[in-house]
C-alpha positions as a LaTeX table, in Angstrom:
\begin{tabular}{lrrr}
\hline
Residue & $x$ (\AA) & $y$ (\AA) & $z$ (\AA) \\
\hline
Unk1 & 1.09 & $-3.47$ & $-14.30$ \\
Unk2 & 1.28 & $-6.09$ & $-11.29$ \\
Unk3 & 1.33 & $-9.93$ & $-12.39$ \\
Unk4 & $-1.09$ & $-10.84$ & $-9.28$ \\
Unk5 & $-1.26$ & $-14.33$ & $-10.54$ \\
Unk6 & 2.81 & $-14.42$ & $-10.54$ \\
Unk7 & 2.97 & $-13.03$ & $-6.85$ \\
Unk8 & 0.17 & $-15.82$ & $-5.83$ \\
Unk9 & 2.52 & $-18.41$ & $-7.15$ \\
Unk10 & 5.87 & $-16.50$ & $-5.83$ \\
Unk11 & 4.36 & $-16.04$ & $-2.21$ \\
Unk12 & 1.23 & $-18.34$ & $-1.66$ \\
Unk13 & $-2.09$ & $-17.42$ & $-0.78$ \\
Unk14 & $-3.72$ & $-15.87$ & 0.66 \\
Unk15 & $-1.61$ & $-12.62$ & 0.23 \\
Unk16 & $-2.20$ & $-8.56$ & 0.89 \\
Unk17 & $-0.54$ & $-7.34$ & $-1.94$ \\
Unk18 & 0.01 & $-3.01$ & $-1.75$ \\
Unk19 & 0.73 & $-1.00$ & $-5.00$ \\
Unk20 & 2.80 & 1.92 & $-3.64$ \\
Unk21 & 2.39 & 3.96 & $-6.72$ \\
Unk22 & $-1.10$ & 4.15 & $-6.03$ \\
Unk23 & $-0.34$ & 5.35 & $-2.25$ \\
Unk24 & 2.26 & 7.93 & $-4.14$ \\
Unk25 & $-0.88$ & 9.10 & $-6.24$ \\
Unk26 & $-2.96$ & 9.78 & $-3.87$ \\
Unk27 & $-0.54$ & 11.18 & $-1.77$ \\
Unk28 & 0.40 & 14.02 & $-4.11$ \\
Unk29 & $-3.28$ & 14.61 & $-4.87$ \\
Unk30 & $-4.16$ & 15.49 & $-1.30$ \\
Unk31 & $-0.79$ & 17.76 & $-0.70$ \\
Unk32 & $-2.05$ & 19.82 & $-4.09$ \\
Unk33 & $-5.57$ & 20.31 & $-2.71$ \\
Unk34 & $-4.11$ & 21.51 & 0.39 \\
Unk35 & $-1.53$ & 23.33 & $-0.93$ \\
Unk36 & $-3.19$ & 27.06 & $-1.36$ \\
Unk37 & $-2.57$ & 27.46 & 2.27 \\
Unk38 & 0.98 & 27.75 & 3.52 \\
Unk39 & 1.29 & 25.67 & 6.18 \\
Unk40 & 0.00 & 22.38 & 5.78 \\
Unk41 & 0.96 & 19.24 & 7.78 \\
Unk42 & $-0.56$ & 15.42 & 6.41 \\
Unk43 & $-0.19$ & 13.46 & 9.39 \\
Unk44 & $-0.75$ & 9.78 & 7.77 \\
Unk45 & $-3.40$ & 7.61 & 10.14 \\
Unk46 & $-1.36$ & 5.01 & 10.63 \\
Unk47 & $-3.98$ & 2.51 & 12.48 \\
Unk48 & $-5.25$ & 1.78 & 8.57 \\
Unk49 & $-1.85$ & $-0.16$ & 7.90 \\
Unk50 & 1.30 & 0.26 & 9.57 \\
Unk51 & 3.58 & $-2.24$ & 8.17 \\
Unk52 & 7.17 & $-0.21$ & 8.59 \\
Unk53 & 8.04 & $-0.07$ & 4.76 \\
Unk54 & 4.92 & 1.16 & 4.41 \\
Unk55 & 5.73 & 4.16 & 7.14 \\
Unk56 & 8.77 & 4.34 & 4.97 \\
Unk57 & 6.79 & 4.79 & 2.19 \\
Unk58 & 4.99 & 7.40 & 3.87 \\
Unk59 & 8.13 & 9.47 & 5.00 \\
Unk60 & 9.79 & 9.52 & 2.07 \\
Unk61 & 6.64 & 10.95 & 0.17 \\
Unk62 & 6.53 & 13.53 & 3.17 \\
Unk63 & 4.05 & 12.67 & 5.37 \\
Unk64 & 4.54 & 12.77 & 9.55 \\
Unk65 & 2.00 & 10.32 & 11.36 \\
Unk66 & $-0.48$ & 9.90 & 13.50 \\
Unk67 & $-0.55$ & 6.77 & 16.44 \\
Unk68 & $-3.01$ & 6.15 & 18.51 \\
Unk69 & $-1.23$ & 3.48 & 21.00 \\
Unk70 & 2.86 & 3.00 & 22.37 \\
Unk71 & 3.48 & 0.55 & 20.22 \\
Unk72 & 2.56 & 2.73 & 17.14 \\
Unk73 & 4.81 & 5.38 & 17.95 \\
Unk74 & 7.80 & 2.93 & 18.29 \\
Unk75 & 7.28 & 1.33 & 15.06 \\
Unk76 & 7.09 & 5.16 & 13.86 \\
Unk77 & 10.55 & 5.80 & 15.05 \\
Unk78 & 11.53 & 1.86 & 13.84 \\
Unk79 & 10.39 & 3.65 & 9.92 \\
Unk80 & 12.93 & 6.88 & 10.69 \\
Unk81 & 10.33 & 9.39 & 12.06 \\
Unk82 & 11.56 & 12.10 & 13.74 \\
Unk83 & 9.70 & 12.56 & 17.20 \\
Unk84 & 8.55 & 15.85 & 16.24 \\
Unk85 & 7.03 & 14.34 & 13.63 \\
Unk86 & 4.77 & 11.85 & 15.47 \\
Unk87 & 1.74 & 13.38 & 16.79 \\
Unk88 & $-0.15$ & 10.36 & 19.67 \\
Unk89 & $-3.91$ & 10.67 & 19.90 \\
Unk90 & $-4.78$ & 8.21 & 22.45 \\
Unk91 & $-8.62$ & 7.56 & 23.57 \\
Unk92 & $-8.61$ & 5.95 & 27.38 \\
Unk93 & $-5.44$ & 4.45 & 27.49 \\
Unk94 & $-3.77$ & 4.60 & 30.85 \\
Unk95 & $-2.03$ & 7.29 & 32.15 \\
Unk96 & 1.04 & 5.25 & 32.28 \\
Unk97 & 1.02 & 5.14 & 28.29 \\
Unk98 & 1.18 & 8.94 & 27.57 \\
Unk99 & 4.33 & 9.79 & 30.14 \\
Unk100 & 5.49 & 6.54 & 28.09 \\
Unk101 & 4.79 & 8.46 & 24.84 \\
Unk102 & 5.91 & 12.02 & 26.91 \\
Unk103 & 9.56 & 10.34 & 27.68 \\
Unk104 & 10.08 & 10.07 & 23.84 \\
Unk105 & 9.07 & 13.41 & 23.28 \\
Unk106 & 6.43 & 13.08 & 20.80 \\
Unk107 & 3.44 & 15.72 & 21.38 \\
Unk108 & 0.20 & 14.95 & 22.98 \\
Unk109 & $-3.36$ & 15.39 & 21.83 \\
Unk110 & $-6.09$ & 14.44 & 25.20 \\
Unk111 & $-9.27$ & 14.33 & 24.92 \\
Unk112 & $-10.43$ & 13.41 & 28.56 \\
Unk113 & $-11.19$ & 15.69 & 31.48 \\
Unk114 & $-9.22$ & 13.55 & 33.85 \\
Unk115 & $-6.16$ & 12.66 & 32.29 \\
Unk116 & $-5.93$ & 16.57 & 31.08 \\
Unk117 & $-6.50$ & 17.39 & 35.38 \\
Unk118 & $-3.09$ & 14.98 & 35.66 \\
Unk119 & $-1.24$ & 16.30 & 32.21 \\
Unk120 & $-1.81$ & 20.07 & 33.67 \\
Unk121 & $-0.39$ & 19.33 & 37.12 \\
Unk122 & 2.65 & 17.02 & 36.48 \\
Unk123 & 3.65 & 18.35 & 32.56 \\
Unk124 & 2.92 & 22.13 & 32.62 \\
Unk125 & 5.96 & 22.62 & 30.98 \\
Unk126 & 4.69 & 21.20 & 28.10 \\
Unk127 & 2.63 & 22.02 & 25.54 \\
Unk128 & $-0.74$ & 20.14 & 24.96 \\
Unk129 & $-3.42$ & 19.73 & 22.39 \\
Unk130 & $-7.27$ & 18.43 & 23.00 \\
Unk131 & $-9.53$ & 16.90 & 21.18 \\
Unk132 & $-13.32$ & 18.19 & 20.96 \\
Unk133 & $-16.54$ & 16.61 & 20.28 \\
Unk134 & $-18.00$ & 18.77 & 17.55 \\
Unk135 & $-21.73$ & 16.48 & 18.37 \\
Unk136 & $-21.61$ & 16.50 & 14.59 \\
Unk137 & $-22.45$ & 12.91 & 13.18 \\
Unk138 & $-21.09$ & 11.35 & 9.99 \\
Unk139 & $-19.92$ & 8.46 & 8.68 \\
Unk140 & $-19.97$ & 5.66 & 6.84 \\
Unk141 & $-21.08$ & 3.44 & 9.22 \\
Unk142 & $-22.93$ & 3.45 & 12.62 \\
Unk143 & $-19.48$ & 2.15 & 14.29 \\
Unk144 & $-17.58$ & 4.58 & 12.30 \\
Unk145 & $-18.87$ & 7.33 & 13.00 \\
Unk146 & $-17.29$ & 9.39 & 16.15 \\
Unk147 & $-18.08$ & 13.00 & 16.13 \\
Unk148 & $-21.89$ & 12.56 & 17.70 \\
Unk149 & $-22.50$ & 13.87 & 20.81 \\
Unk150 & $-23.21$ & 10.20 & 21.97 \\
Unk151 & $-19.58$ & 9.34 & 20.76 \\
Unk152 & $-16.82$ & 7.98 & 23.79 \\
Unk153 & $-14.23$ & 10.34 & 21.32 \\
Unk154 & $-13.43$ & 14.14 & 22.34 \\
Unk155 & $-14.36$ & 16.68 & 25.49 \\
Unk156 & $-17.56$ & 17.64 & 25.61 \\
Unk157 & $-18.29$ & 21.10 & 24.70 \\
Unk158 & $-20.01$ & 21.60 & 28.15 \\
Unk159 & $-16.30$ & 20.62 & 29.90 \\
Unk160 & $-14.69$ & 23.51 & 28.00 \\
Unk161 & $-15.13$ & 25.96 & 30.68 \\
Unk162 & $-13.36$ & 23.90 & 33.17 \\
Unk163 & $-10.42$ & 23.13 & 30.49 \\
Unk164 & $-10.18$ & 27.03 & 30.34 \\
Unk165 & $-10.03$ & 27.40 & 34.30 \\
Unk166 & $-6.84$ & 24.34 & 34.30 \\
Unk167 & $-5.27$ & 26.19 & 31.57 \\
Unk168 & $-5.47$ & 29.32 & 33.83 \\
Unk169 & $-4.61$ & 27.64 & 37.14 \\
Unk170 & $-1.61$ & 25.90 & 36.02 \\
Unk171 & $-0.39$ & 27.78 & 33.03 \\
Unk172 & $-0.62$ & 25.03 & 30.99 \\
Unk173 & 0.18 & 26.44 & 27.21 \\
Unk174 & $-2.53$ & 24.35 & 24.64 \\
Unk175 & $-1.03$ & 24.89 & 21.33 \\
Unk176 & $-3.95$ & 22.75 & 19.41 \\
Unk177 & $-7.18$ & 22.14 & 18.98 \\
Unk178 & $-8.07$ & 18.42 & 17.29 \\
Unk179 & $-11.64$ & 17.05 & 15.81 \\
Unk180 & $-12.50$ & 13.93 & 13.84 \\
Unk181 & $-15.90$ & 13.52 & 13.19 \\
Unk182 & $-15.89$ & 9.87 & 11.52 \\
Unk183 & $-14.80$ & 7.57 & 8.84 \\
Unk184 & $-16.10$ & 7.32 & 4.91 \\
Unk185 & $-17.80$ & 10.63 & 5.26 \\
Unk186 & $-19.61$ & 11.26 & 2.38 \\
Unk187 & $-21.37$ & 14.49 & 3.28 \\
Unk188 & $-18.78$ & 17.14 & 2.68 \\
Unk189 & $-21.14$ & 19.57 & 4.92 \\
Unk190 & $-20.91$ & 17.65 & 7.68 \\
Unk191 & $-17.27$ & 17.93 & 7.61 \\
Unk192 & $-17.34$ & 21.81 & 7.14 \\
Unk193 & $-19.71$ & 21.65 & 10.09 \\
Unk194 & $-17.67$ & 20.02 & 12.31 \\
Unk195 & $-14.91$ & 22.61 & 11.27 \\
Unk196 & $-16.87$ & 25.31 & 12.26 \\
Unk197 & $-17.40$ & 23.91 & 16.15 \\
Unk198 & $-13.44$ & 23.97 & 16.13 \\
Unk199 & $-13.18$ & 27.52 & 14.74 \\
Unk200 & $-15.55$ & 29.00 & 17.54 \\
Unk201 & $-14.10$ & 26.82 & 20.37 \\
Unk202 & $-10.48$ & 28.29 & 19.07 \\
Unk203 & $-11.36$ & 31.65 & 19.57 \\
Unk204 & $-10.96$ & 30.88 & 23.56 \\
Unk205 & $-7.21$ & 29.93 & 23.54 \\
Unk206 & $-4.50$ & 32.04 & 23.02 \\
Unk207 & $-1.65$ & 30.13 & 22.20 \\
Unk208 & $-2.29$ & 27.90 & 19.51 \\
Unk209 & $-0.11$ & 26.82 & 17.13 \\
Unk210 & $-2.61$ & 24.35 & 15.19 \\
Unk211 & $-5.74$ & 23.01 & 14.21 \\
Unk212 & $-6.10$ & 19.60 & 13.03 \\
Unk213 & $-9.01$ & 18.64 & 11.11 \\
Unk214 & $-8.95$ & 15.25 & 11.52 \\
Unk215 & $-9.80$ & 13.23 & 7.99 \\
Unk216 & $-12.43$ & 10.61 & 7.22 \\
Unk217 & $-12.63$ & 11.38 & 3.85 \\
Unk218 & $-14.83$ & 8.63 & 0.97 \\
Unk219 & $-13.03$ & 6.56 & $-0.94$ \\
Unk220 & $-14.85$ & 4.59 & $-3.84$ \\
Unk221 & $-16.04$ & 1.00 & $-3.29$ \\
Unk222 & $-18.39$ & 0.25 & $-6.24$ \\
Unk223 & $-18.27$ & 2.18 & $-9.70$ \\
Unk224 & $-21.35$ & 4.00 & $-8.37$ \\
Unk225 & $-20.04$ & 5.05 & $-5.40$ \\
Unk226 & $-18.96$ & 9.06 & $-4.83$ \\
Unk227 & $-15.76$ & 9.61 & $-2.89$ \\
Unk228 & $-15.26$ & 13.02 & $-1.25$ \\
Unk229 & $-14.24$ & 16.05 & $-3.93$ \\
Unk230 & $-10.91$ & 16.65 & $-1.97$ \\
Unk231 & $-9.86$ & 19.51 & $-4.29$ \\
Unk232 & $-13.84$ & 21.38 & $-3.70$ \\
Unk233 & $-13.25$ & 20.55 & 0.07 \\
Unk234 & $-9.82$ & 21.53 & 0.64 \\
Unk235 & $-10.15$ & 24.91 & $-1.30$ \\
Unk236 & $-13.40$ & 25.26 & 1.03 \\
Unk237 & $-11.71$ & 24.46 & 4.65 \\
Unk238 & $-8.65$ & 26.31 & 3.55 \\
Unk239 & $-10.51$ & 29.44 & 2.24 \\
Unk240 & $-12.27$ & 29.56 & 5.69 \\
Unk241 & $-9.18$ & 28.65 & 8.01 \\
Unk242 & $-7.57$ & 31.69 & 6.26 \\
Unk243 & $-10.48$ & 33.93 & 7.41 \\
Unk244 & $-10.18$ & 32.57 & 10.81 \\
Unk245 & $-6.50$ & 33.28 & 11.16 \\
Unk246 & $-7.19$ & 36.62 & 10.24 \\
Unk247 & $-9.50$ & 37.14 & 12.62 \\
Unk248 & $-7.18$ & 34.78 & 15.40 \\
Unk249 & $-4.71$ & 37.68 & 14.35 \\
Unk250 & $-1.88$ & 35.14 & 13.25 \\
Unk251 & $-1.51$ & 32.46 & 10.46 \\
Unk252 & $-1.65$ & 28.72 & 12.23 \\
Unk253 & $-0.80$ & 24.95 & 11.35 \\
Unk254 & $-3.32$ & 22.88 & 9.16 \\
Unk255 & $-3.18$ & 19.75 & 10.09 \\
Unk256 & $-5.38$ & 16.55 & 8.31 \\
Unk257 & $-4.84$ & 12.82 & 8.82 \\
Unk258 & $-6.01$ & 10.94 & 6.33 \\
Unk259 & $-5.64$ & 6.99 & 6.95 \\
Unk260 & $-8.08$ & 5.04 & 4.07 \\
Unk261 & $-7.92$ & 7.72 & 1.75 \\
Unk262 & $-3.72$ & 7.23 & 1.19 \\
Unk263 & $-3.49$ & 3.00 & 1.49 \\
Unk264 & $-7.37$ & 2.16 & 1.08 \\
Unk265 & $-6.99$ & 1.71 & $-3.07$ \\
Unk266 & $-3.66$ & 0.71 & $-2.73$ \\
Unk267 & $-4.55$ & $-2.58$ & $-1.52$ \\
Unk268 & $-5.50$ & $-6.28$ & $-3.08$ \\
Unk269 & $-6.09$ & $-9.22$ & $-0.60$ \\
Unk270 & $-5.20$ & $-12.38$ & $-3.13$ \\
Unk271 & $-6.94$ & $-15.34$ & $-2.08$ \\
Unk272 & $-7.30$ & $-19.22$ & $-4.05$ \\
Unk273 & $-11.04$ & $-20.72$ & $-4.57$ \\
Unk274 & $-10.73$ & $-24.13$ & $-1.58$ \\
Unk275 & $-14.16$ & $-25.73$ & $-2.98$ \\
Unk276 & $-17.32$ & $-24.54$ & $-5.07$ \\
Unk277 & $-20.56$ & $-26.24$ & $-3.36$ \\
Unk278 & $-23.83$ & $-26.09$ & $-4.63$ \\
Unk279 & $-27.23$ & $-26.24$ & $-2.11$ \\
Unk280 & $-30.76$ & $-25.98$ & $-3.19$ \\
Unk281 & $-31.16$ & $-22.12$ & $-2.33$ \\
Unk282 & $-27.32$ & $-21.18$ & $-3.15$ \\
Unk283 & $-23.83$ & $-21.39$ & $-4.62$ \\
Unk284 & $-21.09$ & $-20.91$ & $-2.12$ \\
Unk285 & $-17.39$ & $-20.10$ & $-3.10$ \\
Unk286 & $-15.11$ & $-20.86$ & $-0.19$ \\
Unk287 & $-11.56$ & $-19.49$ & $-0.35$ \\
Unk288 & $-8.90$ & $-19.99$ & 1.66 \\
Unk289 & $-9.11$ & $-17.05$ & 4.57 \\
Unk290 & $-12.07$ & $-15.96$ & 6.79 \\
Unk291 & $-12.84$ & $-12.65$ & 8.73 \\
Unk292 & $-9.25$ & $-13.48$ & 10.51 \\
Unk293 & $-7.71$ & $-11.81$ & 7.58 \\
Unk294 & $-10.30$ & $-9.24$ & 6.34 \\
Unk295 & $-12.83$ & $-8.05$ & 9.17 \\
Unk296 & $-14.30$ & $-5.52$ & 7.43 \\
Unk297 & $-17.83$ & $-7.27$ & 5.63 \\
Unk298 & $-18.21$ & $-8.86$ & 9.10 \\
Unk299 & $-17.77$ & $-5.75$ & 11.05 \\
Unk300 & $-18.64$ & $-2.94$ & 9.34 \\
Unk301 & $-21.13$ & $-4.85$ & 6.54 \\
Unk302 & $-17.97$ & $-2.88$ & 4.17 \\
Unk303 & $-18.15$ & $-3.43$ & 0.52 \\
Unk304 & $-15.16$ & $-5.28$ & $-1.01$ \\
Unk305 & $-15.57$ & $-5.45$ & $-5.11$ \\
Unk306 & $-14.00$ & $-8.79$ & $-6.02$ \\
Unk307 & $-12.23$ & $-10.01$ & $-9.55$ \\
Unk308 & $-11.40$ & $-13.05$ & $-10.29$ \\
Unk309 & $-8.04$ & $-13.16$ & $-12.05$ \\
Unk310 & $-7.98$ & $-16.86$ & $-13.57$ \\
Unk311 & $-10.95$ & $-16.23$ & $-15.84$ \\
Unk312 & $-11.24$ & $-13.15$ & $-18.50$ \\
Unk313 & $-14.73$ & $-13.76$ & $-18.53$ \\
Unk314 & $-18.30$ & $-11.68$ & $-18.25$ \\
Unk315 & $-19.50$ & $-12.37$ & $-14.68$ \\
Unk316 & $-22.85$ & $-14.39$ & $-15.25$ \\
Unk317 & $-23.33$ & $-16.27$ & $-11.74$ \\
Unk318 & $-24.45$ & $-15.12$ & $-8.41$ \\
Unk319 & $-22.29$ & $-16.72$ & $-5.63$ \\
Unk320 & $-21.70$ & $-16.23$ & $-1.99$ \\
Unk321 & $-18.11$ & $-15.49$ & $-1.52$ \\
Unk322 & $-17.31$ & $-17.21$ & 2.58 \\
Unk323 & $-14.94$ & $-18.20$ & 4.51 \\
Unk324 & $-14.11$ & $-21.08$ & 6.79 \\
Unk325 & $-14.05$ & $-19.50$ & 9.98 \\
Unk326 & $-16.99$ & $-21.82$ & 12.31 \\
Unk327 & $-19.21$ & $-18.69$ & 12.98 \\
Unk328 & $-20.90$ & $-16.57$ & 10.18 \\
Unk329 & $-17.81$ & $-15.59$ & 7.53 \\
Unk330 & $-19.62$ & $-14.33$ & 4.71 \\
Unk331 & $-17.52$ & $-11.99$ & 2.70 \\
Unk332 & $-19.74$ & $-11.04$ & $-0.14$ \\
Unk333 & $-23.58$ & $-12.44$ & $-0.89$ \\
Unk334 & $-25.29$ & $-12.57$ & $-4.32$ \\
Unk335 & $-22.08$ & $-11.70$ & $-5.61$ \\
Unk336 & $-22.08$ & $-11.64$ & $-9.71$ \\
Unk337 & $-18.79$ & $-13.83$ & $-11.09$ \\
Unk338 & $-17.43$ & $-15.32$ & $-13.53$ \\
Unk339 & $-17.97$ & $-19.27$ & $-13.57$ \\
Unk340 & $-16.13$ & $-20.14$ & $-10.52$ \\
Unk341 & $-13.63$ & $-22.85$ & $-9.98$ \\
Unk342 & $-11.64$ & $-24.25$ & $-7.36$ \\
Unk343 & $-7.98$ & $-22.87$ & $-7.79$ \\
Unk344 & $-8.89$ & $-19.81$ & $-8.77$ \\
Unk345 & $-8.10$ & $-16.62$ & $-7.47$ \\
Unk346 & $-10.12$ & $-13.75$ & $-6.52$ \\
Unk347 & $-9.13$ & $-10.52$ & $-5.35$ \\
Unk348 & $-10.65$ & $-8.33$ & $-2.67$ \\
Unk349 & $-10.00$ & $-4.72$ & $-3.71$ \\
Unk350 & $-9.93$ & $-1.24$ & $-1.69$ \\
Unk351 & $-8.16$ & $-3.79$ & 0.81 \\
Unk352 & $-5.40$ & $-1.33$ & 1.81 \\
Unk353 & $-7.24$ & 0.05 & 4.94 \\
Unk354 & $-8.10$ & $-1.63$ & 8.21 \\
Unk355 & $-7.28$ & $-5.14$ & 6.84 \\
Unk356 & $-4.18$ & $-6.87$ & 7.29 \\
Unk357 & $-4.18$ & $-3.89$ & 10.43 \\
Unk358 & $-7.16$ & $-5.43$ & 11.84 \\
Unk359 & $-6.25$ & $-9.20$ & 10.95 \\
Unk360 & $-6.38$ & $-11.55$ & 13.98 \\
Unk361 & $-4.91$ & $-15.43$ & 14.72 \\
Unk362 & $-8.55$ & $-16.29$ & 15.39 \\
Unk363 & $-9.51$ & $-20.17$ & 14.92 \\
Unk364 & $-5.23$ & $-20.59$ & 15.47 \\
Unk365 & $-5.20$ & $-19.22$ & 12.01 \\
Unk366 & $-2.00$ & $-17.78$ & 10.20 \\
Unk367 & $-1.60$ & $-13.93$ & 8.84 \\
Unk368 & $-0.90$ & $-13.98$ & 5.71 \\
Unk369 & 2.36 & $-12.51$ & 4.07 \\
Unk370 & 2.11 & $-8.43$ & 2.77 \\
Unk371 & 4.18 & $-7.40$ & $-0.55$ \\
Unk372 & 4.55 & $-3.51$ & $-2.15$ \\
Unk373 & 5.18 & $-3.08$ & $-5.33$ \\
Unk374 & 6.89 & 0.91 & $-6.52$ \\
Unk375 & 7.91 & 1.38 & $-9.73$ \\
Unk376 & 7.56 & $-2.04$ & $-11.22$ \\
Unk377 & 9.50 & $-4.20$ & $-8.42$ \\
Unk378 & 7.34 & $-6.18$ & $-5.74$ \\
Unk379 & 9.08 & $-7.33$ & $-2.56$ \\
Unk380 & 8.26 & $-9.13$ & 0.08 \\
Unk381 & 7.40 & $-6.58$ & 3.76 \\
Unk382 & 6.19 & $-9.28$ & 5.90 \\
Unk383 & 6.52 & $-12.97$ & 5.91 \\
Unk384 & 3.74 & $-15.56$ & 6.23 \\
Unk385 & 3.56 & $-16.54$ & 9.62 \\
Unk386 & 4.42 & $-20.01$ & 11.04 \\
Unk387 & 3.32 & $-22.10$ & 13.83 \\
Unk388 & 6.36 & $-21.00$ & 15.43 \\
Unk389 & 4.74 & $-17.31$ & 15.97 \\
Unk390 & 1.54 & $-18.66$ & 17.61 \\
Unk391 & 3.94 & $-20.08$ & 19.81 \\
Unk392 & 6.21 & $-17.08$ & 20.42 \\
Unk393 & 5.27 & $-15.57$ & 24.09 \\
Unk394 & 3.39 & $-18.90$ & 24.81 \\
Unk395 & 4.95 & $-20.20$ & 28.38 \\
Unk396 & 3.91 & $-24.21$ & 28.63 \\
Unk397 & 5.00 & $-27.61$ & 29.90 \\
Unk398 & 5.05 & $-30.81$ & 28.30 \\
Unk399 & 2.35 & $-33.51$ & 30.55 \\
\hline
\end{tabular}
């Protein structure tokens, strides 16, 4: 059981605090949904957190990983990944960044016409994989949501003839085929869907070695809420991938990338009550962050439940839960507490994913520090920041 209160007092607040044997829980779950097929890789999304003991973490439970930018894949190798074990699924970066990311040797997923035209004439020699719009919508949330034909994300299915003719022309080997249709997908159908695009498109190339599914699956928010039946889907996808190898006339790779589902639960951002204030219309709590440290209600309108840990009492009072960043920082409205107080300290939970990741030094603001506890012993992965590290990179002259 984690002493919150204890770490609040040992580190300050606010603080991220990450139970690892809840990332090791979830972990195992998804590698025995998956495991009736024999070939399964769990690359872990690491854009939801990628602290480097938490890609530690990650690699010793098993997992290989998925970047998205440079500086992802070098914090990768920083944790002790293997190259081969880093898969890079950029979305317009420049060209520069992928023969960056080529040099190291990790493999390449594209998913734009263009940059494939330049990958097939300078890197024949090496194998490629592409990513497909399925124009199969889901997700959470409108900006979540990245499999729709109006989506920036994947080659359009109408540009797959002209992938097949550089294939041809240069010999260039494509040894996977990539979707991901959103975030917090709730409809498992929709998913299934999706996988079916990839399954026909598949049928065109010849030397694939994988298809990766992509992830997105629900995690719970409220009590009510449903998360995605991994063990219903996975026996679904993988029943259906094995029909499709049959017919592709050799067994392939399985690839899924889960990001929220693995660190999402895992996570509690710790914050202390500044001030109470009453108005005619409302009761505010302020703590002490704002949408610096947790973007999410801002962004996505996300759900955070929140406890507070100083009182063991029946919540009883609606408050608004904000912050004290100047523009709008509302992290919770109408939210039922216990009688709050300042000094107290409430906990955001489900604050694993896309949250410290997604932190900012707006308003000259200060991340906070990040501790993961395993097996009953909580250290300290990342210090609270200083003045000193706004300052780091800053060039200036005294007047």
């Amino acid at each position: 059981m984690i002493d919150y209160i204890a770490l609040i007092k040992k580190y300050d607040s606010p603080l991220y605090v990450y139970d690892g044997d809840c990332i090791k829980k979830q972990f195992v779950a998804l590698n025995k949904a998956f495991s009736s097929w024999r070939n399964v890789r769990i690359n872990y999304a690491m854009k939801a957190l990628s602290s480097v003991a938490i890609l530690q973490l990650m690699k010793q439970l098993g997992s290989k990983v998925d970047a998205v930018s440079l500086s992802e894949i070098k914090l990768a190798m920083l944790a002790g990944f293997e190259v081969k074990a880093i898969s890079f699924t950029p979305n317009g970066v420049p060209f520069s960044e992928i023969e960056a990311a080529i040099t190291l040797g990790v493999h390449i997923t594209l998913d734009n016409l263009e940059q494939i035209q330049v990958y097939a004439t300078k890197y024949s020699d090496k194998p490629l994989a592409i990513r497909i719009k399925p124009n199969v919508k889901a997700g959470g949330n409108e900006k979540i949501a990245v499999g729709h034909k109006d989506s920036k994300f994947g080659v359009p299915l109408s540009q797959l003839a002209e992938i097949k003719a550089l294939v041809n022309d240069n010999k260039l080997k494509i040894d996977g085929l990539h979707l991901h249709t959103g975030s917090d997908i709730g409809n498992e159908q929709a998913f299934l869907d999706a996988a079916e695009v990839l399954f026909q498109i598949a049928k065109n190339f010849n030397d694939l070695q994988f298809l990766d599914f992509g992830s997105g699956f629900k995690v719970k928010y409220k009590a009510a809420d449903k998360a995605t039946n991994i063990e219903h889907l996975a026996d679904k996808l993988t029943t259906r991938f094995s029909l499709f190898c049959q017919e592709y006339g050799r067994d392939l790779q399985l690839i899924i990338e889960p990001g929220k589902f693995l660190v999402s639960e895992s996570g509690q951002f710790l914050t202390t009550v500044s001030t109470v204030k009453k108005t005619d219309e409302k009761q505010f709590v302020f703590v002490d962050a704002g949408f610096n440290m947790l973007q999410r209600p801002m962004f996505y309108d996300a759900y955070h439940h929140i406890i507070n840990y100083s009182i063991d009492e029946t919540p009883n009072t609606y408050y608004d839960v904000v912050g004290y960043i100047c523009e709008a920082d509302t992290f919770a409205k109408d939210r039922l507490l216990p009688p709050t107080k300042t000094g107290d300290v409430l906990a955001f939970q489900n604050a694993g994913a896309y949250a410290f990741s997604m932190a900012s030094n707006y308003n000259s603001r200060l991340r906070p520090a990040e501790v993961l506890c395993v097996d009953g012993v909580c250290k300290l992965i990342r210090k609270r920041e200083t003045v000193g590290t706004l300052l780091e990179g800053q060039v200036y002259n005294e007047l």
